[in-house]
C-alpha positions as CSV (number, residue, x, y, z in Angstrom):
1,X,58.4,15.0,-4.5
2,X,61.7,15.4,-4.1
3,X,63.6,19.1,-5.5
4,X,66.3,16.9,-6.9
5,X,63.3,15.0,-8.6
6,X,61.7,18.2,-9.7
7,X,64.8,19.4,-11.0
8,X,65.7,16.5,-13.0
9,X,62.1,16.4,-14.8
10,X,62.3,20.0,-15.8
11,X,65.5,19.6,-17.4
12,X,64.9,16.0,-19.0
13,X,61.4,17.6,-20.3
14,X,62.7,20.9,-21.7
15,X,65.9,19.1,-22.7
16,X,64.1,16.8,-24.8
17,X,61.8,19.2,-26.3
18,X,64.3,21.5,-27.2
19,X,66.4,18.6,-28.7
20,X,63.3,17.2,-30.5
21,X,63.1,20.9,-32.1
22,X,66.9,21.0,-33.2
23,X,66.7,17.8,-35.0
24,X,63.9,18.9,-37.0
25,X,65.5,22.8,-37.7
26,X,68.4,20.5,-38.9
27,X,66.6,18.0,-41.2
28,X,65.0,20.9,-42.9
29,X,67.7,22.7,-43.6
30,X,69.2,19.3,-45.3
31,X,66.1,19.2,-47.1
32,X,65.6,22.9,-48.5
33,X,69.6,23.4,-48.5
34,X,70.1,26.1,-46.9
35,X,73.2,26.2,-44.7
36,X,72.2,28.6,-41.9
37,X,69.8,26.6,-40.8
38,X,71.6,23.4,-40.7
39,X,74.0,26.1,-38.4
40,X,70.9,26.9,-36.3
41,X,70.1,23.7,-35.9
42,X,73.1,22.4,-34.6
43,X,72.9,24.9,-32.1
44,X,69.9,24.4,-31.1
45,X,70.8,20.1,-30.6
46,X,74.3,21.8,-28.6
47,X,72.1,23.7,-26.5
48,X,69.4,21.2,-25.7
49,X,72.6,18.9,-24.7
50,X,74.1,21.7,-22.4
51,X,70.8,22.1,-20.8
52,X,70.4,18.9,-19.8
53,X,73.8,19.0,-18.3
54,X,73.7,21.7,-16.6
55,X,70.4,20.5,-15.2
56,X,72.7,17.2,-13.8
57,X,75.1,19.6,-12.8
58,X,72.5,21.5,-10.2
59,X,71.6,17.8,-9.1
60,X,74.7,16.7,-7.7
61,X,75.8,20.2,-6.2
62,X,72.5,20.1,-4.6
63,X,73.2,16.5,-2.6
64,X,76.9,17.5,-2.2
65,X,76.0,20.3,-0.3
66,X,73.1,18.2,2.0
67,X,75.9,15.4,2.3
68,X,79.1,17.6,3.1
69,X,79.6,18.2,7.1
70,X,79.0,21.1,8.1
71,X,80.2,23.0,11.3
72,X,84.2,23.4,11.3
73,X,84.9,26.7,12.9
74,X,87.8,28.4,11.4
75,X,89.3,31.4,13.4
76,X,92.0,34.5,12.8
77,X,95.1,33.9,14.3
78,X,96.7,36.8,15.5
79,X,100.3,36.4,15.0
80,X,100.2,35.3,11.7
81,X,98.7,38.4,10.1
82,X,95.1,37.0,9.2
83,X,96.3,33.4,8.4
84,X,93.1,31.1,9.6
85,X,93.9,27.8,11.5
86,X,90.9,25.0,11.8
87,X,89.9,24.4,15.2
88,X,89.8,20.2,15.8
């Protein structure tokens, strides 16, 4: 399987999980009233959304890098008091 794949099923998996968890911290701390944990649970559903984006994040900087060229040589110029100039 692809890493990218791997990557994605991790996040979605624990992303989910951890969303599933927030939702119920938050409906029972509607149901017993208690304001802190409605606080902790919205946390928790923030977090679990954050995860999952930082997750996509990874993703695409993974096939930007594979899909970027790669190979310009860049080298000092000496007159220019370490100004680089990009060979073509």
């Amino acid at each position: 399987m692809n890493s990218r794949m791997k990557i994605l099923h991790a996040t979605k998996w624990a992303g989910s999980i951890t969303l599933v968890m927030g939702i119920m911290i938050f409906f029972s701390g509607i149901g017993s009233g208690l304001i802190p944990i409605i606080g902790i649970g919205i946390g928790t559903i923030v977090g679990a959304i954050m995860f999952f984006l930082i997750g996509m994040l990874f993703i695409t900087t993974e096939e930007m890098v594979e899909n970027t060229d790669k190979g310009t040589e860049i080298s000092p110029i000496k007159p220019r008091n370490g100004l680089y100039l990009v060979k073509r």
